[in-house]
N, CA, C and O atoms as CSV, one atom per row, in Angstrom:
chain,resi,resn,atom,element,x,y,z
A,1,UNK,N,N,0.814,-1.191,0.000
A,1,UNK,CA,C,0.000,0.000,0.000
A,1,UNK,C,C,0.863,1.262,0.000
A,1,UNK,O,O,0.741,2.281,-0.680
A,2,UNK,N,N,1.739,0.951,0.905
A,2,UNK,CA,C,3.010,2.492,0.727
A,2,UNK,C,C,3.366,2.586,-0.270
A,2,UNK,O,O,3.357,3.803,-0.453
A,3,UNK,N,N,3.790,2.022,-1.343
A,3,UNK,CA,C,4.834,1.920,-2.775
A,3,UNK,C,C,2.969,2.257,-3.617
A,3,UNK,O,O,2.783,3.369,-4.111
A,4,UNK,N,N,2.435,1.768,-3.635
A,4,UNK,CA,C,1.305,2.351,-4.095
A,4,UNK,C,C,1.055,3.552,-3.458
A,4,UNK,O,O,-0.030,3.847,-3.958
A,5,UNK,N,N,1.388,4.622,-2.533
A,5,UNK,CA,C,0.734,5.886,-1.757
A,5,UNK,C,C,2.389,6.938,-2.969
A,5,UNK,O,O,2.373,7.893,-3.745
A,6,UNK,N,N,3.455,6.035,-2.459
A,6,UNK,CA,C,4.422,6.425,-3.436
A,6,UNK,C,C,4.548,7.314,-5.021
A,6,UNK,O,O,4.787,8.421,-5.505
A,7,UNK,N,N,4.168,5.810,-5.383
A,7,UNK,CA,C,3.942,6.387,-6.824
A,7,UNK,C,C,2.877,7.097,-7.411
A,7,UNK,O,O,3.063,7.630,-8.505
A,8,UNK,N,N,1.747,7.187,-6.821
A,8,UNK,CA,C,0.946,7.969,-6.380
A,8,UNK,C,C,1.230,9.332,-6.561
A,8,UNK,O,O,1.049,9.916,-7.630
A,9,UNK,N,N,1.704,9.889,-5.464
A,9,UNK,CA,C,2.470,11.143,-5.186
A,9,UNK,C,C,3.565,11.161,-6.127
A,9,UNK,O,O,3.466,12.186,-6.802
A,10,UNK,N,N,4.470,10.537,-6.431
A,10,UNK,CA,C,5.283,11.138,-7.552
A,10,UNK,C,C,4.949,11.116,-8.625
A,10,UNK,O,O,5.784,11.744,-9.276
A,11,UNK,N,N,3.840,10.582,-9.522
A,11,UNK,CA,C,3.210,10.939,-10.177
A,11,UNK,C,C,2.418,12.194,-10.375
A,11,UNK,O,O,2.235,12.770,-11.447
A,12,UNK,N,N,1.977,12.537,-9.201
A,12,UNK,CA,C,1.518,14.070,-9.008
A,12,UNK,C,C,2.354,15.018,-8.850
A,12,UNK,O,O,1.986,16.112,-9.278
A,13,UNK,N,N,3.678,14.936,-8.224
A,13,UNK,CA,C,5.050,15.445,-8.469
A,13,UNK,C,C,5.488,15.403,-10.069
A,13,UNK,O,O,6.333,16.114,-10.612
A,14,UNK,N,N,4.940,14.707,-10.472
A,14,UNK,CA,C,5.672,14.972,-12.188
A,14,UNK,C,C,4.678,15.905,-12.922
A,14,UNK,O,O,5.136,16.848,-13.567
A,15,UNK,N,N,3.344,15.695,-12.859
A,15,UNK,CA,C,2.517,16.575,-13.329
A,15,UNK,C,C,2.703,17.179,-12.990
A,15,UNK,O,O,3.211,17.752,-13.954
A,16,UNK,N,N,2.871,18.291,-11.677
A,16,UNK,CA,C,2.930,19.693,-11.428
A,16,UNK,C,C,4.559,20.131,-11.961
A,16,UNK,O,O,4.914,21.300,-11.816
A,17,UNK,N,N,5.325,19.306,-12.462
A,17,UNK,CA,C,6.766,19.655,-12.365
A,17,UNK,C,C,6.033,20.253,-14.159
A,17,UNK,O,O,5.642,21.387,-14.437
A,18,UNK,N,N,6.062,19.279,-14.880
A,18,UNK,CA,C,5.470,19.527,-16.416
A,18,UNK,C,C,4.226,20.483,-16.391
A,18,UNK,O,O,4.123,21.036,-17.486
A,19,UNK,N,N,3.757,20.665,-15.969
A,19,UNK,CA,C,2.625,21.621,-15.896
A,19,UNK,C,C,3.137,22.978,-15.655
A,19,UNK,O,O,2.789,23.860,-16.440
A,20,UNK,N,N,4.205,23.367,-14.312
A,20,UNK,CA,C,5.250,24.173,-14.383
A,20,UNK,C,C,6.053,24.427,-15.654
A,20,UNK,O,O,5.898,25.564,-16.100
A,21,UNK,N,N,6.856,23.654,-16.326
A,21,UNK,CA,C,7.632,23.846,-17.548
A,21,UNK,C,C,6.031,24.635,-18.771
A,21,UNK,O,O,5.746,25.700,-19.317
A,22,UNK,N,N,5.615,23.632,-18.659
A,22,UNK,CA,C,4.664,24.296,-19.770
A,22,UNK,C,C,4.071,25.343,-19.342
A,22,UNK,O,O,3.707,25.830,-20.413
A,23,UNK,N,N,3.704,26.055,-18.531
A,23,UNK,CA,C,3.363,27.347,-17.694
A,23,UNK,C,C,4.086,28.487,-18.409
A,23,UNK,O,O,3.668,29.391,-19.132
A,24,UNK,N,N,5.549,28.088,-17.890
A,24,UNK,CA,C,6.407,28.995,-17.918
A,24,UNK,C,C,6.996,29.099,-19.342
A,24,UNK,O,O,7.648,30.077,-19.708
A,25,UNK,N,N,6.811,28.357,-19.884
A,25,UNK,CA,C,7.195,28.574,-21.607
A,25,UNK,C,C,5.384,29.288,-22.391
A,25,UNK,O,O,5.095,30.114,-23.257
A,26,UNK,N,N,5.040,28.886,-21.981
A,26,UNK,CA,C,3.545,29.760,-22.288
A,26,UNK,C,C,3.660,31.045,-22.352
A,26,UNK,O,O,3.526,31.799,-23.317
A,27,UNK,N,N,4.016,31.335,-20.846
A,27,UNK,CA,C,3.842,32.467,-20.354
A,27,UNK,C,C,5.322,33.890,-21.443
A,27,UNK,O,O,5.368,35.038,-21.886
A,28,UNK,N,N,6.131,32.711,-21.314
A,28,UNK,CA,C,7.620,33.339,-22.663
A,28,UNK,C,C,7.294,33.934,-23.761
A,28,UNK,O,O,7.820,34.972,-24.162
A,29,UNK,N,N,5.841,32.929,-24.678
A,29,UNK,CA,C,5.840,33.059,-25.573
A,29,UNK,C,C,4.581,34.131,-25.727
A,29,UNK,O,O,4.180,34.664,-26.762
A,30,UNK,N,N,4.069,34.280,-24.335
A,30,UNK,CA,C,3.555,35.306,-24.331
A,30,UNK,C,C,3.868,36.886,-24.345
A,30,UNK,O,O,3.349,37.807,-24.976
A,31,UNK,N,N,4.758,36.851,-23.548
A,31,UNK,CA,C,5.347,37.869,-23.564
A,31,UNK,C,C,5.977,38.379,-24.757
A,31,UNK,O,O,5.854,39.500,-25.253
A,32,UNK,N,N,6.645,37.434,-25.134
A,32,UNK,CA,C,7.430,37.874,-27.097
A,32,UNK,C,C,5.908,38.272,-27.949
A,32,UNK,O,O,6.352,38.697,-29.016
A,33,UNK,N,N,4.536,38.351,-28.036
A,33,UNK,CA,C,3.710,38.087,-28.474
A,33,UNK,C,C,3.693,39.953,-28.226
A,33,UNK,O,O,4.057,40.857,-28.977
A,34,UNK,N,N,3.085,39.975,-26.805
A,34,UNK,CA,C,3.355,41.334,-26.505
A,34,UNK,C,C,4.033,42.506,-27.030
A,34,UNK,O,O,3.585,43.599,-27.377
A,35,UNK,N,N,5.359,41.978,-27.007
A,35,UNK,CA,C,6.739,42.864,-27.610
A,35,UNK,C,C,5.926,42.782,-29.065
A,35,UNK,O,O,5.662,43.827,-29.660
A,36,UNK,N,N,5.621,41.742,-29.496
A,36,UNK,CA,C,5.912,41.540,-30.867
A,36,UNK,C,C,4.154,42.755,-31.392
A,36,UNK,O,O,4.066,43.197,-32.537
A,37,UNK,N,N,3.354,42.965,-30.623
A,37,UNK,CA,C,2.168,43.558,-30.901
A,37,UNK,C,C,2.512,45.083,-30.690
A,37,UNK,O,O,2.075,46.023,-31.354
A,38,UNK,N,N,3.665,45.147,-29.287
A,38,UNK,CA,C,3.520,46.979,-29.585
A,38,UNK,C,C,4.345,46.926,-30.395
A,38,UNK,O,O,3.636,47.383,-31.292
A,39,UNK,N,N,5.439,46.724,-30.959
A,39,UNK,CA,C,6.231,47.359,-32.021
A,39,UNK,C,C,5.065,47.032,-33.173
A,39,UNK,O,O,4.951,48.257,-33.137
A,40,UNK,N,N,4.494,46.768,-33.749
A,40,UNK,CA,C,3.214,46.342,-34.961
A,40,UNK,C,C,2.435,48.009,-34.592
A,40,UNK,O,O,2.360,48.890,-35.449
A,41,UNK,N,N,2.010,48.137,-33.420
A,41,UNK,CA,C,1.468,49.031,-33.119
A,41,UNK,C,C,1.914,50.679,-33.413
A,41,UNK,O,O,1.306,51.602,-33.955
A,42,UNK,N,N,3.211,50.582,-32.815
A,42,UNK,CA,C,3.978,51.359,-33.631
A,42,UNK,C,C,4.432,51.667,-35.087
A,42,UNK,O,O,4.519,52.873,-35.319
A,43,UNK,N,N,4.638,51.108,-35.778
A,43,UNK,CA,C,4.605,50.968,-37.030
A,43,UNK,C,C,3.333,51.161,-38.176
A,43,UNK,O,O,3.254,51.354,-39.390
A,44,UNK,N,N,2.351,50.980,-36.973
A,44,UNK,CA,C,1.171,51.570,-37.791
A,44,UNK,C,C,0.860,52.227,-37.602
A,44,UNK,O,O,0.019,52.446,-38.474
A,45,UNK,N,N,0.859,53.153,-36.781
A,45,UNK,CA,C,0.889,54.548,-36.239
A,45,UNK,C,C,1.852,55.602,-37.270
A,45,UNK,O,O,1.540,56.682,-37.771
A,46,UNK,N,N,3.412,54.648,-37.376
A,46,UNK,CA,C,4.269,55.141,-38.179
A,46,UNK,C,C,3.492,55.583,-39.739
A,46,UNK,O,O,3.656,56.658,-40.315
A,47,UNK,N,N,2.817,54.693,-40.105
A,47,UNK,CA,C,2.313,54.352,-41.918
A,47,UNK,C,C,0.885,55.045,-41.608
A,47,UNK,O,O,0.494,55.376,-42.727
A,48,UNK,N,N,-0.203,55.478,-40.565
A,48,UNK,CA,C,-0.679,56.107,-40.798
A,48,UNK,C,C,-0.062,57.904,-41.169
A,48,UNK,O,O,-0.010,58.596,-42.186
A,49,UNK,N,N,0.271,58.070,-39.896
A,49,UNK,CA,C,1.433,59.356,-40.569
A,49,UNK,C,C,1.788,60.144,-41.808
A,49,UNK,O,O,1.743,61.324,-42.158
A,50,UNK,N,N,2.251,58.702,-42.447
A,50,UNK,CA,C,2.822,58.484,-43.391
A,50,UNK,C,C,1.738,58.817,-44.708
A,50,UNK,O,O,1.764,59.714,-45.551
A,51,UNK,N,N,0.920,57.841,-44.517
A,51,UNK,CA,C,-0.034,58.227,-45.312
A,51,UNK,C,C,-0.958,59.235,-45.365
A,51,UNK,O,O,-1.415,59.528,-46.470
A,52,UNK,N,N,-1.488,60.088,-43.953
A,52,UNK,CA,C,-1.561,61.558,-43.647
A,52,UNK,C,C,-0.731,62.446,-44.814
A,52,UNK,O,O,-1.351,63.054,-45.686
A,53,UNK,N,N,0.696,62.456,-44.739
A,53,UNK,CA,C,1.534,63.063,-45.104
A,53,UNK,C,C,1.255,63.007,-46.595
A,53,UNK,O,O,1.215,64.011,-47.306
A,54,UNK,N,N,1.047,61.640,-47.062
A,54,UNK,CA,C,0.733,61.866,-48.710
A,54,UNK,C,C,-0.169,62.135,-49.053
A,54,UNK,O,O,-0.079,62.354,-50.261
A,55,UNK,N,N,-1.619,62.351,-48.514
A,55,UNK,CA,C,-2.889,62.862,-48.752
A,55,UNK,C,C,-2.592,64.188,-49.078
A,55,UNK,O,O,-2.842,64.667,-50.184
A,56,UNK,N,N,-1.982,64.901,-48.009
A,56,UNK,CA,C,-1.743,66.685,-48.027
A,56,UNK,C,C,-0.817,66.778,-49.065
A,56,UNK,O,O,-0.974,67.768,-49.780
A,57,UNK,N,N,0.287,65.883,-49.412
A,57,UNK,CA,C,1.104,66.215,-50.658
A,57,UNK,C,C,0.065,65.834,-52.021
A,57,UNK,O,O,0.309,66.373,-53.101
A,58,UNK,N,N,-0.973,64.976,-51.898
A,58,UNK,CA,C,-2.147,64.742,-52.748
A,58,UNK,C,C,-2.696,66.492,-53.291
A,58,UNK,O,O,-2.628,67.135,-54.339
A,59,UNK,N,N,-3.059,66.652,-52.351
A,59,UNK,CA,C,-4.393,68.163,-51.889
A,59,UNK,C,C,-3.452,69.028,-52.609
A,59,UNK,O,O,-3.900,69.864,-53.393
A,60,UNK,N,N,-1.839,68.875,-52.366
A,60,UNK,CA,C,-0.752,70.191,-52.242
A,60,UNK,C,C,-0.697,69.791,-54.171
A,60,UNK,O,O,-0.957,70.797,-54.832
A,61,UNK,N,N,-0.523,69.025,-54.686
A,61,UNK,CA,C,-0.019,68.776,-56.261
A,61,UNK,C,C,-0.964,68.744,-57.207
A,61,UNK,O,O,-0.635,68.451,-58.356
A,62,UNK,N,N,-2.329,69.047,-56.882
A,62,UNK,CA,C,-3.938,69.690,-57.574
A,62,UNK,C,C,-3.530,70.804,-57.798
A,62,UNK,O,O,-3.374,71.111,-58.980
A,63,UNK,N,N,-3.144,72.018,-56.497
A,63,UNK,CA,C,-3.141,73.465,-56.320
A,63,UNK,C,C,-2.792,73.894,-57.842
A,63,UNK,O,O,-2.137,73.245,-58.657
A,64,UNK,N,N,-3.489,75.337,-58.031
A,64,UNK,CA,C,-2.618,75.873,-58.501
A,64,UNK,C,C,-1.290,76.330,-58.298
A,64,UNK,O,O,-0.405,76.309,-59.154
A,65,UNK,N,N,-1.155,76.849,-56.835
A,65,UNK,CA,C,-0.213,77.150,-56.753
A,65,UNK,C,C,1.123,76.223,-56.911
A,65,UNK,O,O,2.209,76.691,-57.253
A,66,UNK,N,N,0.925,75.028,-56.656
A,66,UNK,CA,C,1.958,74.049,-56.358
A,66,UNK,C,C,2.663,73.627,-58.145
A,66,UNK,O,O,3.803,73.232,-58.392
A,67,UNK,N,N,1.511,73.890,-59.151
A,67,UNK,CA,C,1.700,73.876,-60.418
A,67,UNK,C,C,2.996,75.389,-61.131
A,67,UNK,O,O,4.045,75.543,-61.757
A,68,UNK,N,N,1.900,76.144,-60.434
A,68,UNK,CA,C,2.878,77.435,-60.845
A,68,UNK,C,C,4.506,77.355,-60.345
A,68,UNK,O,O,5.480,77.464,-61.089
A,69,UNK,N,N,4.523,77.112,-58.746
A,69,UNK,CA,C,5.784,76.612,-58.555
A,69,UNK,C,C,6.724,75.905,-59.167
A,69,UNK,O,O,7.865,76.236,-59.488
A,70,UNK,N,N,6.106,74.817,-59.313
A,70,UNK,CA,C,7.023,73.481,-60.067
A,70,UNK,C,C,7.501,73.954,-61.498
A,70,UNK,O,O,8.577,73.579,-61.966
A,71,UNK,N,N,6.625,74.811,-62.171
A,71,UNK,CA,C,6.663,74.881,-63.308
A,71,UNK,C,C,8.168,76.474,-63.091
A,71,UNK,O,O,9.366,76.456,-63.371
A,72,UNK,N,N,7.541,77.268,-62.668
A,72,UNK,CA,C,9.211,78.330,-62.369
A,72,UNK,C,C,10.027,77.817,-61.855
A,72,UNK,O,O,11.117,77.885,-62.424
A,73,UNK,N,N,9.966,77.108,-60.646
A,73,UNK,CA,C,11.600,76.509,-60.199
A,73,UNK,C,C,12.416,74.938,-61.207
A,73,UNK,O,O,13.566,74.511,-61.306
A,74,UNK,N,N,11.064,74.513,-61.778
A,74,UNK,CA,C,12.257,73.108,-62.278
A,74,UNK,C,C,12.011,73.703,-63.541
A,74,UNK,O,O,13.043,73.953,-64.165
A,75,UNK,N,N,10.980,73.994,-64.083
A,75,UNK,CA,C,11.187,74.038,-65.767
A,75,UNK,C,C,11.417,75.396,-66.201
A,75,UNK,O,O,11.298,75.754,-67.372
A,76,UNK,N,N,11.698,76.032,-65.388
A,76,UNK,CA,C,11.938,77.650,-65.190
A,76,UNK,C,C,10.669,78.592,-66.688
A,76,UNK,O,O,11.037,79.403,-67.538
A,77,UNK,N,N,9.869,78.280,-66.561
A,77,UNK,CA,C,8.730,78.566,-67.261
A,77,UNK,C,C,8.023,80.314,-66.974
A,77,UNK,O,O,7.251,80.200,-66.021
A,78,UNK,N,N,8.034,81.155,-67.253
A,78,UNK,CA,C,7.553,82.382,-66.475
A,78,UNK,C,C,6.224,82.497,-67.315
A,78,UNK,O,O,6.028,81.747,-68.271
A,79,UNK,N,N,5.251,83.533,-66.901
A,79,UNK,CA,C,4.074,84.259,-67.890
A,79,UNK,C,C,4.388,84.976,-68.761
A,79,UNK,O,O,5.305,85.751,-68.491
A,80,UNK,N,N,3.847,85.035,-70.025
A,80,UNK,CA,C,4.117,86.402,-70.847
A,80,UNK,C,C,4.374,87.404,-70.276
A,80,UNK,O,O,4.001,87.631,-69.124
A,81,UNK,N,N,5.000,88.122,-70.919
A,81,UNK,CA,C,5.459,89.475,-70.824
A,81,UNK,C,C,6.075,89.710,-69.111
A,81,UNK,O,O,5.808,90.782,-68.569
A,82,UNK,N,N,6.810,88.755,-68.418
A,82,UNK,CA,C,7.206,88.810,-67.297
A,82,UNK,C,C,8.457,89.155,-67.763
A,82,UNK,O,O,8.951,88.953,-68.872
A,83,UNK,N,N,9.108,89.932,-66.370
A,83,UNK,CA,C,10.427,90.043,-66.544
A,83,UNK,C,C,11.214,89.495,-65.571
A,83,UNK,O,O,10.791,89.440,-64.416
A,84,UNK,N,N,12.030,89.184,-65.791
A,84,UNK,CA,C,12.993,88.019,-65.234
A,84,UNK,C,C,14.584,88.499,-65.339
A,84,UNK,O,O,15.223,88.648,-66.380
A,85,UNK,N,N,15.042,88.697,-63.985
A,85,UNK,CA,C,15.970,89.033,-63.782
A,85,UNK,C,C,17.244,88.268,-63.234
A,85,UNK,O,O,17.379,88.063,-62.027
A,86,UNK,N,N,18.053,87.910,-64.051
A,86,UNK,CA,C,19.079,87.170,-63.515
A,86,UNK,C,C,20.585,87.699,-63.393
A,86,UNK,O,O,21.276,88.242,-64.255
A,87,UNK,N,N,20.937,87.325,-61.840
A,87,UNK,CA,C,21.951,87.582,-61.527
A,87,UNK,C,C,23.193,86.963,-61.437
A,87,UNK,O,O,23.699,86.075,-60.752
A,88,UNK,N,N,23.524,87.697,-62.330
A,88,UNK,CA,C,25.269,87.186,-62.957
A,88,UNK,C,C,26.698,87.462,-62.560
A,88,UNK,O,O,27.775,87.181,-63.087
A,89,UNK,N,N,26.262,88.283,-61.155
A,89,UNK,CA,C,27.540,88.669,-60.590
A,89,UNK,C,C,28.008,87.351,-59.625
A,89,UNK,O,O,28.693,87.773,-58.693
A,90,UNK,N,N,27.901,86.428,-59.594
A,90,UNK,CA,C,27.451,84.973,-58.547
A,90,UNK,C,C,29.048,84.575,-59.181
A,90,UNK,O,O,29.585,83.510,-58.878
């Protein structure tokens, strides 16, 4: 009956030992899960931003004004009868 009360109990000693291991690796892969959700979180926060930012450069490259710009500084384009003064002492 003792060697039966025995194995008994160390049998229940092994389950709580494995039940422990698996606990605690659970609980690991929980935590990396965590880490792994706020940085995600961040990053989409980042790309909303982001995409904020290209809407208004959207809104900004309709303008007229943003046309008139582009068109005098890169293609150096002026209106009729403008005068345009360039300085050559540089």
């Amino acid at each position: 009956m003792k060697k039966h009360k025995f194995w008994k109990r160390l049998f229940v000693l092994a389950i709580a030992v494995f039940l422990t291991f698996i606990f605690a690796d659970q609980q690991k892969t929980l935590n990396q899960y965590s880490q792994n959700s706020e940085e995600l979180k961040a990053q989409i926060e980042k790309e909303k931003e982001y995409k904020e930012e290209l809407s208004k450069q959207k809104e900004d490259i309709t303008s007229l004004d943003f046309v008139e710009k582009t068109a005098r500084e890169k293609l150096d384009m002026y209106y009729p009868n403008e005068r345009v003064y360039i300085d050559r002492g540089m």
